[in-house]
C-alpha angles and dihedrals in degrees: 000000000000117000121220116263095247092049115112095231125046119187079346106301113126111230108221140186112249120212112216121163101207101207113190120186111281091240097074110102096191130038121189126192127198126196121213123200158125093036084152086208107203097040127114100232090052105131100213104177090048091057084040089059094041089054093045093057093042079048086060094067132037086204092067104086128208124214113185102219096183144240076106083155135038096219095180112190141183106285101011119109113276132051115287091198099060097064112114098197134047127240095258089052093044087054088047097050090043083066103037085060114046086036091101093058095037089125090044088061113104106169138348132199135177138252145226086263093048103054096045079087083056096050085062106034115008085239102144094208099185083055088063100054099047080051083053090056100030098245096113088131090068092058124107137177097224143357129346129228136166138083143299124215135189144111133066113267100205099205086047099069076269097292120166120281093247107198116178127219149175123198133194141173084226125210133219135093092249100155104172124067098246088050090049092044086050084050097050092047093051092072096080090067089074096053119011136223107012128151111225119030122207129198145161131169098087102083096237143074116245139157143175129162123223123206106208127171132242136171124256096209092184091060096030092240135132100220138177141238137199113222118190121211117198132163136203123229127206132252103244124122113227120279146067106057097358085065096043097054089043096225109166117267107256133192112277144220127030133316123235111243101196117186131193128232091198100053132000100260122149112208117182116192117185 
């Protein structure tokens, strides 16, 4: 029996979240994540050679850094939404060019997660397949069956006894049908709910890049203040030209590809360009 997609267990694996703390040299004064997901390998609309550029630029830089988000495969199946005669890859190639292609920025990699796509193989035949490919290109460590949350540090803050900038996050597939912006955007906030205060939430699943910051209160009980904090929310889109079940379905067409997250190692400052 398949699970729904927003259930906890699925074919009786627990999805958990998994605490990292990411720590860069002190030295680096600019820190970018990208975010990779949805390439939907396998599909007819993946647009291969714009995720090949995107990959060679992040490879340019070791201070670009790559999260795999997931839906890193279309695994259409009999019975699933989509078409399962229009893939243009088996599993097996789609598996082989997965890993053609993120090879170059295999050391730029910090962690990977699968998506709703993905584990419909698991669903199956309890084949993780993201867990394969990270196995292809020995980064099974940075695998996780779930979400991610914990810190990142780097950086020097001049008016802190040049202590690292420390920025907190939390980041998901997501789940959901949400089709129109505000519904997207609703989709993307309610992230927080799972882990709290963070400063930098990460999501993929609804096919467009969007992005807003709240500023809530909280109370800082050791000083006796009430104090602010700016929370960025970003998501990450897929690499699919339009077309196939997008069409049918007539979504609107949405930007495509990854944002770029940049932080600061002087101040903790959060910038998003997409």
């Amino acid at each position: 029996m398949k699970n729904p997609p927003d259930l906890l267990e699925i074919n009786g694996k627990i999805k958990t979240i998994k605490y990292i703390e990411l720590d860069f040299d002190k030295d680096i004064q600019e820190l970018d994540i990208i975010p990779i997901s949805c390439m939907h390998i396998g599909s007819t609309f993946f647009n291969e050679q714009q995720l090949r550029g995107h990959v060679k630029w992040i490879s340019e830089k070791l201070t670009r850094r790559a999260w795999i988000l997931g839906d890193v495969f279309d695994a259409i199946l009999d019975g699933s939404p989509g078409n399962m005669h229009e893939a243009n890859y088996t599993l097996k190639e789609a598996k082989l060019l997965a890993e053609d292609i993120l090879r170059p920025i295999v050391d730029h990699i910090d962690l990977v997660i699968p998506g709703n796509h993905d584990n419909r193989i698991f669903n199956k035949t309890t084949d993780e397949i993201i867990f394969d490919l990270c196995k292809f290109l020995g980064i099974e460590k940075k695998y996780h069956f779930g979400d991610y949350t914990g810190v990142i540090r780097f950086g020097k803050q001049k008016d802190n006894h040049n202590k690292p900038v420390v920025y907190t996050f939390f980041c998901t597939h997501g789940n959901g049908g949400a089709t129109t912006p505000s519904g997207k955007l609703n989709k993307l906030l309610g992230i927080a709910e799972v882990v709290k205060n963070c400063d930098l939430y990460v999501m993929a699943h609804i096919h467009d890049i969007l992005t807003c910051k709240l500023e809530p209160f909280k109370i800082d009980s050791r000083n006796g203040k009430l104090k602010s904090m700016v929370q960025t929310f970003v998501s990450s889109s897929s690499w699919l030209s339009y077309g196939g079940y997008a069409l049918e379905k007539k979504y609107k067409p949405a930007k495509t590809g990854s944002p770029r997250i940049r932080l600061y190692g002087d101040r903790k400052d959060v910038h998003i360009s997409i």
